[in-house]
N, C-alpha and C positions, 0 to 999 in steps of 0.2 A: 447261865445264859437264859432268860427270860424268852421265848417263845409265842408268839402274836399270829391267831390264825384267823383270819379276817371272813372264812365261809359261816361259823359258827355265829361268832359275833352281828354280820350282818342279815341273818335269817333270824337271830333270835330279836331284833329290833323289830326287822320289817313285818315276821309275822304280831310281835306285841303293840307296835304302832296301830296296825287292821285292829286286833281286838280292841285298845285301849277307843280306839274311833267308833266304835261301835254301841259303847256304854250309855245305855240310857236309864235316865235320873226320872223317876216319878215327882210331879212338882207336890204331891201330896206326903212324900216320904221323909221329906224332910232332912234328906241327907247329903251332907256336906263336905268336903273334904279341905281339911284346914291344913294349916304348913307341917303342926305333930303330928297329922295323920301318914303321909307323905314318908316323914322323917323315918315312922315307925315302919311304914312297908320297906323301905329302901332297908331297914336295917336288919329287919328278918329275912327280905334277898341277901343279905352278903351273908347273912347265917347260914342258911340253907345252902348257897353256894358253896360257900366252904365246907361244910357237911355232905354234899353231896360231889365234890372234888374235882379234877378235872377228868373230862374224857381220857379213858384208859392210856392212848399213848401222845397226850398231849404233857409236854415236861415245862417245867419253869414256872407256873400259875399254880397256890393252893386252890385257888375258887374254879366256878365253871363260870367260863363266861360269855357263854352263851346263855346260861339262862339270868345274869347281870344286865347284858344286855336289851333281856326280852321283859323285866321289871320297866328298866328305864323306858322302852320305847310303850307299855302298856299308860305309864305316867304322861309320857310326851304326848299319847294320841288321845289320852282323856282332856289332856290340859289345850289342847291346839282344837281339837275337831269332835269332843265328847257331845253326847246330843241331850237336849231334854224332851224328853216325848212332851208333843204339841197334838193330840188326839182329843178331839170334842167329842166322841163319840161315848168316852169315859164316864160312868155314873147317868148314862140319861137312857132307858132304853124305850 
């Protein structure tokens, strides 16, 4: 019997949504985030998760998934609401 605990799951979103919103791209930096990029974090979250297991008396799930959760919503809040710094005040003093 699989086990579904929706306080974990939804803090580990909402607080990685704020963060992923929060990410700001230097336009000088040149850095990009393509679909293998993506692919590659998402795949080292489920490593890590599984490695790191579920909270001690949560039964039914190998992974945490709360911290699944807080990968996906870091992605969501970059891709939906990521900022590029727009500061003119950069390199002119």
């Amino acid at each position: 019997m699989v086990y579904f605990y929706l306080g974990p799951v939804t803090l580990g979103f909402l607080l990685g949504f704020i963060l992923g919103s929060r990410v700001k791209i230097f336009p000088e930096s040149k850095l990009n985030f393509t679909l293998g990029s993506f692919i590659v974090i998402v795949l080292a979250a489920i490593i890590v998760a599984y490695l790191e297991g579920p909270f001690p008396y949560y039964l039914g799930l190998p992974l945490a998934p709360g911290f699944i959760s807080g990968i996906l919503g870091i992605i969501i809040g970059k891709l939906t609401l990521g900022r590029l710094l727009k500061d003119e005040n950069i390199g002119s003093n």
